[in-house]
C-alpha positions as CSV (number, residue, x, y, z in Angstrom):
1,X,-13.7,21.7,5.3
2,X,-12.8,18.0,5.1
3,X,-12.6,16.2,2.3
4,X,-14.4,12.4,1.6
5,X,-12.4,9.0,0.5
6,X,-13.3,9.9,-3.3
7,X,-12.2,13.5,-3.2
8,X,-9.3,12.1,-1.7
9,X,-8.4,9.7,-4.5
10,X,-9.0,12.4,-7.4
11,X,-6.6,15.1,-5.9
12,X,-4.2,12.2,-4.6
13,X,-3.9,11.1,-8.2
14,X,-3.8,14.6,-10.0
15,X,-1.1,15.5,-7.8
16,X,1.0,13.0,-9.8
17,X,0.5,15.3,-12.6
18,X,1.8,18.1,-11.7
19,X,-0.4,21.0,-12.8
20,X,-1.5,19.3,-16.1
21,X,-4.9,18.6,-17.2
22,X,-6.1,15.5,-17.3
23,X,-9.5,14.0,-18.6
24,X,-12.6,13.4,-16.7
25,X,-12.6,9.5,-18.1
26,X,-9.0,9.1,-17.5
27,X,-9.7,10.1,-13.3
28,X,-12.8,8.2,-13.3
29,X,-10.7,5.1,-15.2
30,X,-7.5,5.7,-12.5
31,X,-8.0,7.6,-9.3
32,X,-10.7,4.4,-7.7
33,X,-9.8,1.7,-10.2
34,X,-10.9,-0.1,-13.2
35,X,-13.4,-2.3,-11.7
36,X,-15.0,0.8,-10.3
37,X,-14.9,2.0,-13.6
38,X,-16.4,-0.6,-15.5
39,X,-19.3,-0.9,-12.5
40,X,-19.9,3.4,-12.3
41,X,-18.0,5.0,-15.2
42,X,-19.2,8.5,-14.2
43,X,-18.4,8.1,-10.8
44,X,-15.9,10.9,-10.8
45,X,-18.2,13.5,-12.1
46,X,-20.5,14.9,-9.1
47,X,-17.1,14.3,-7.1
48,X,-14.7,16.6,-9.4
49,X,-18.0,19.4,-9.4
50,X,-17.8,19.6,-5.9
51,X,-13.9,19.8,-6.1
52,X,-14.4,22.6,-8.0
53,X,-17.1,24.2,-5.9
54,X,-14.4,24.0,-3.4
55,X,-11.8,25.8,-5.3
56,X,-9.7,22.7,-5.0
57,X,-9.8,21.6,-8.6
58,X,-9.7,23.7,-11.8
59,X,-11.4,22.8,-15.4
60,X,-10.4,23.9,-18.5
61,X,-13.0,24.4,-21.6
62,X,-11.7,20.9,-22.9
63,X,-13.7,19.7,-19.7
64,X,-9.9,18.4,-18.1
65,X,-9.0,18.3,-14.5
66,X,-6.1,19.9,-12.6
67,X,-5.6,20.8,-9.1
68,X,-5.8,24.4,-8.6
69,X,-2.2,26.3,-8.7
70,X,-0.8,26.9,-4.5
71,X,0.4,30.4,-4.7
């Protein structure tokens, strides 16, 4: 199961996190850019569902981001 140039830029910038969670607005602001930002600002959200459909990503109650834990 591949994954497409946005899932790619979300998990490529949570890994710089290192098992913190990190807000929905922050990934949307960082993982593409600002300009996308300011264009889509909720560009990141159908992206980080199907992350988690995938069991790739994890969300908190807070609604923040992390990749899921490699055990």
């Amino acid at each position: 199961m591949g994954m497409d140039t946005d899932e790619r830029f979300i998990c490529d910038y949570l890994k710089t996190f290192r098992g913190q969670f990190v807000c929905q607005r922050e990934i949307a602001r960082r993982a593409s850019g600002k300009r996308r930002f300011n264009d889509e600002p909720n560009w990141a959200v159908p992206v980080l569902a199907r992350l988690v459909d995938k069991r790739i990503v994890e969300a908190d109650a807070a609604g923040h981001y992390r990749l899921c834990p490699m055990d």
